[in-house]
VEXKETI-839491 format. One line per field, with one value per residue (C-alpha): y, z negated, x; residue in one letter; residue number from 0. Coordinates in nm, 4 decimals, m for minus. Layout:
BEGIN
north: c(Y	...)
up: c(Z	...)
east: c(X	...)
aa: c(a	...)
i: c(NUM	...)
END
This chain:
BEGIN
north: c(1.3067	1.0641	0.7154	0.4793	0.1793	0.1332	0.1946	m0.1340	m0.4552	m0.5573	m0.2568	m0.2061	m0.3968	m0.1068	0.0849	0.4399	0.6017	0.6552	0.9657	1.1551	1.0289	1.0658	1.3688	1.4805	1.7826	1.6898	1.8102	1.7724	1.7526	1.4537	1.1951	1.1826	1.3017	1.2966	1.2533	1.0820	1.1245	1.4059	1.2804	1.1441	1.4209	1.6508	1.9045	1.9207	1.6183	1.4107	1.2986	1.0536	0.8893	0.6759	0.3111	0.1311	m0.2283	m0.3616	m0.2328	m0.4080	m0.5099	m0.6930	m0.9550	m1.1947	m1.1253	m1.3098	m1.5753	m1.6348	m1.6955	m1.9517	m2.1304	m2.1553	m2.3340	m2.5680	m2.6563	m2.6553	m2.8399	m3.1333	m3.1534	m3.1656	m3.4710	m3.6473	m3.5980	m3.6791	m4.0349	m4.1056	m4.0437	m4.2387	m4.5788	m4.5262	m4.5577	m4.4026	m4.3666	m4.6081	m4.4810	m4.3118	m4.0607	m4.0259	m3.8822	m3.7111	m3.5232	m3.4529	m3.3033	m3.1135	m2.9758	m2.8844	m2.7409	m2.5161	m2.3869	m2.2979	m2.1499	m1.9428	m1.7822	m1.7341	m1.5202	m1.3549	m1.2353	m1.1248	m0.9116	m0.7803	m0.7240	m0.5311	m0.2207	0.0627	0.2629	0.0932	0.4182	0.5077	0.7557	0.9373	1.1200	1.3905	1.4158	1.0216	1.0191	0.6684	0.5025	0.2997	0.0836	m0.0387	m0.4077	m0.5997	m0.9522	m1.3085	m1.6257	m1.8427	m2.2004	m2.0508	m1.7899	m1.8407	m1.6878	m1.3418	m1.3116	m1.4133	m1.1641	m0.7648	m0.4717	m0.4569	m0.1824	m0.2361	0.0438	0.1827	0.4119	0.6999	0.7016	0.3440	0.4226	0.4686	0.5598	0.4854	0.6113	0.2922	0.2606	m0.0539	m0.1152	m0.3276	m0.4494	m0.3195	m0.4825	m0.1932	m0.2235	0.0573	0.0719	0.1254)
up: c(2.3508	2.1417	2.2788	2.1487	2.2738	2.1818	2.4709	2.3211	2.3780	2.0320	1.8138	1.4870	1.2024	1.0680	1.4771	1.4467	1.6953	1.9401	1.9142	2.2629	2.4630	2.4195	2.6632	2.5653	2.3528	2.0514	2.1009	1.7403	1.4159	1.3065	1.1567	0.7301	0.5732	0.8735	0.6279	0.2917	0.2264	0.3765	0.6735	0.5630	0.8329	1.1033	1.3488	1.7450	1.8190	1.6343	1.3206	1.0562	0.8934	0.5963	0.5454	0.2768	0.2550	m0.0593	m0.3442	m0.6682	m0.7425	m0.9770	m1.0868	m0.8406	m1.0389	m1.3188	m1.0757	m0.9634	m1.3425	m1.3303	m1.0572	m1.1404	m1.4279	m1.3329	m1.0377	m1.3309	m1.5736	m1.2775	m1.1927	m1.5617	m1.5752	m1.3170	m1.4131	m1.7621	m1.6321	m1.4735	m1.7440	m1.9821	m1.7733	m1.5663	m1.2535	m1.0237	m1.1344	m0.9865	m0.6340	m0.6843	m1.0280	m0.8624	m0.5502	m0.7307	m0.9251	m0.6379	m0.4340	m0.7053	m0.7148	m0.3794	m0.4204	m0.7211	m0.5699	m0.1928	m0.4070	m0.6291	m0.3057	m0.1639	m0.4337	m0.5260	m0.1333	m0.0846	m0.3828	m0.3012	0.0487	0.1639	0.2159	0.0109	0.3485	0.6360	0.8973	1.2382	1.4568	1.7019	1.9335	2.1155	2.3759	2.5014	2.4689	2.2115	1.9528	1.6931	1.4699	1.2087	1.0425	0.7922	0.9009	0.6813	0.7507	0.4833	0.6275	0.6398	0.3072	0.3162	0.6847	0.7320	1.0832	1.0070	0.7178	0.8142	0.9579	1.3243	1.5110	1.7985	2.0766	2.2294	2.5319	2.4257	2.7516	2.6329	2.2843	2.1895	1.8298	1.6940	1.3647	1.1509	0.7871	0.5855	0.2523	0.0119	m0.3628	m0.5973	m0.9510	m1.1569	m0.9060	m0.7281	m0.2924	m0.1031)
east: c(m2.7994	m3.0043	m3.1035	m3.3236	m3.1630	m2.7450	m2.5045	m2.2732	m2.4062	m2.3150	m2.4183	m2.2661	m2.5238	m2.7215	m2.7109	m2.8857	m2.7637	m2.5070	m2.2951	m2.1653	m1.8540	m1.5067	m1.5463	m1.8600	m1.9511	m2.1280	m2.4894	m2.6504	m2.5593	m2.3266	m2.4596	m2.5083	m2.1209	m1.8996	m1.6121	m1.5835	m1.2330	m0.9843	m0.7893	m0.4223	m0.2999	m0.4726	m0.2583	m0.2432	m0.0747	m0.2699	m0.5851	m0.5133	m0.8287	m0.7650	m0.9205	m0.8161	m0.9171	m0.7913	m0.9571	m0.8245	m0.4397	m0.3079	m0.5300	m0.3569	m0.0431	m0.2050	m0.3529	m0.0022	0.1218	m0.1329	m0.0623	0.3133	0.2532	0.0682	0.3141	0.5869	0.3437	0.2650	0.6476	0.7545	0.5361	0.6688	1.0332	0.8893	0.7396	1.0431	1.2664	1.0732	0.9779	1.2924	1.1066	0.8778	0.5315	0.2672	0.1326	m0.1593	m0.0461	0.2742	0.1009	m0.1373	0.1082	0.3444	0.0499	m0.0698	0.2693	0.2632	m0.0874	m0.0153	0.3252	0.1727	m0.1419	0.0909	0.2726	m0.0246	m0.2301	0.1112	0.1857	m0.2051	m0.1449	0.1740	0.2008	m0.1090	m0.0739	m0.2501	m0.3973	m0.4543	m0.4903	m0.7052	m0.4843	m0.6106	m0.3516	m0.5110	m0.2074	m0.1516	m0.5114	m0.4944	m0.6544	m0.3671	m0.5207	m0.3349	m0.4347	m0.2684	m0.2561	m0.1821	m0.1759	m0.2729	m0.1549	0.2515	0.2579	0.6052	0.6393	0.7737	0.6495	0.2902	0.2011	0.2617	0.0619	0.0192	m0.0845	m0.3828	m0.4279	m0.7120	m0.7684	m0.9225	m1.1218	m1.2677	m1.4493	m1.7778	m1.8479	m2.1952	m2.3990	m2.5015	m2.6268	m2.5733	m2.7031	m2.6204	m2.6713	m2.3914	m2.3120	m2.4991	m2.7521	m2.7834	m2.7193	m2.3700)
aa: c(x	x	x	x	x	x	x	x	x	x	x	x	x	x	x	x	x	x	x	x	x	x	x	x	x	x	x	x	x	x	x	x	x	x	x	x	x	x	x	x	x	x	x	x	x	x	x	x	x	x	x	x	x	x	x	x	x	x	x	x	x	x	x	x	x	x	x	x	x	x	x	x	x	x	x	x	x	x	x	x	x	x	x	x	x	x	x	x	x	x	x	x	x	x	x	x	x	x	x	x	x	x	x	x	x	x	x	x	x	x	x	x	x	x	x	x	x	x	x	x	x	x	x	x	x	x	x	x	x	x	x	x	x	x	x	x	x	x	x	x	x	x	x	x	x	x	x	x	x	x	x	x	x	x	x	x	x	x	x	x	x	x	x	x	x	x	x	x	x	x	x	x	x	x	x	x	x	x	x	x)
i: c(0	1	2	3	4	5	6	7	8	9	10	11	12	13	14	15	16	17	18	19	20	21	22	23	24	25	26	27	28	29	30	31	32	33	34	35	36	37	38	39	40	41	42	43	44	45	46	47	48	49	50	51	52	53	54	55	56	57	58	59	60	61	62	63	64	65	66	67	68	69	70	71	72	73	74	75	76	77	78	79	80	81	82	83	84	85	86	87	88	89	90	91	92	93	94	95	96	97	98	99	100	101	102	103	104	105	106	107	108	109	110	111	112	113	114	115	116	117	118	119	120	121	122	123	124	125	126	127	128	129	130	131	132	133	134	135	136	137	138	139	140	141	142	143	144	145	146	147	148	149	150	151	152	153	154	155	156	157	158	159	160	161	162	163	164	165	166	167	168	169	170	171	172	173	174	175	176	177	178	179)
END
């Protein structure tokens, strides 16, 4: 069943239609590809659709180097001044330097753990038999990088009873300019 108006409030950005209930049989033809990229798992129990969400690795690696050494670079500087003049630096470089410091050592963790710790696949399970939705986000936090309870992949559940599942199309520019 086909309406011209969205079911959800909200639609999706790009809404074309809506597609039938969780306990509905489909009645047309799904909606462009219904599947990009084979499910991570399908059987009885349960389907396994794969979503990744980071794209590129290893360029924060380098980013990290970076940052490193300029925290080493502004603390060698300091230890530097205050080895040569045998006392602390006026205010204002002294601060400067000790914040930059701070700055280029949080930065480094930062960039390093946001391209170390995501996850490759970040799945959508559906289980058929406790009739649920898991969801399964990687979440940071980019005030505490040094946290272990703040970064990690938490799983959300849905009732299956509960979701609606609509057809959208987005397009966007791409670098060699063709449309996503």
């Amino acid at each position: 069943m086909v309406f011209k108006t969205p079911l959800l409030d909200k639609p999706a950005p790009g809404w074309k239609q809506d597609l039938p209930g969780p306990n509905e049989s489909p009645s047309i033809e799904p909606y462009p590809p219904v599947l990009s990229n084979p499910p991570n798992h399908v059987d009885n129990v349960y389907l396994e659709l794969a979503r990744a969400t980071v794209r590129t690795r290893g360029v924060g690696v380098w980013l990290t180097f970076l940052m490193f050494s300029l925290a080493i670079v502004a603390l060698l500087s300091l230890i530097a001044y205050i080895l040569k003049e045998g006392t602390m630096p006026p205010p204002i470089p002294g601060i400067a330097l000790l914040m930059g410091f701070i700055a280029a050592l949080w930065g480094g963790v930062f960039i390093w753990r946001m391209d170390v710790d995501p996850p490759r696949d970040e799945p959508i399970r559906f289980n058929r038999f406790r009739r649920k939705v898991y969801v399964y986000r990687f979440y940071r936090d980019g005030l505490r990088p040094f946290s272990r309870t703040a970064w990690g992949v938490r799983a959300e559940v849905y009732d299956w009873d509960n979701l609606r599942a609509e057809a959208c199309s987005v397009y966007g520019p791409m670098g060699s300019g063709g449309l996503i």
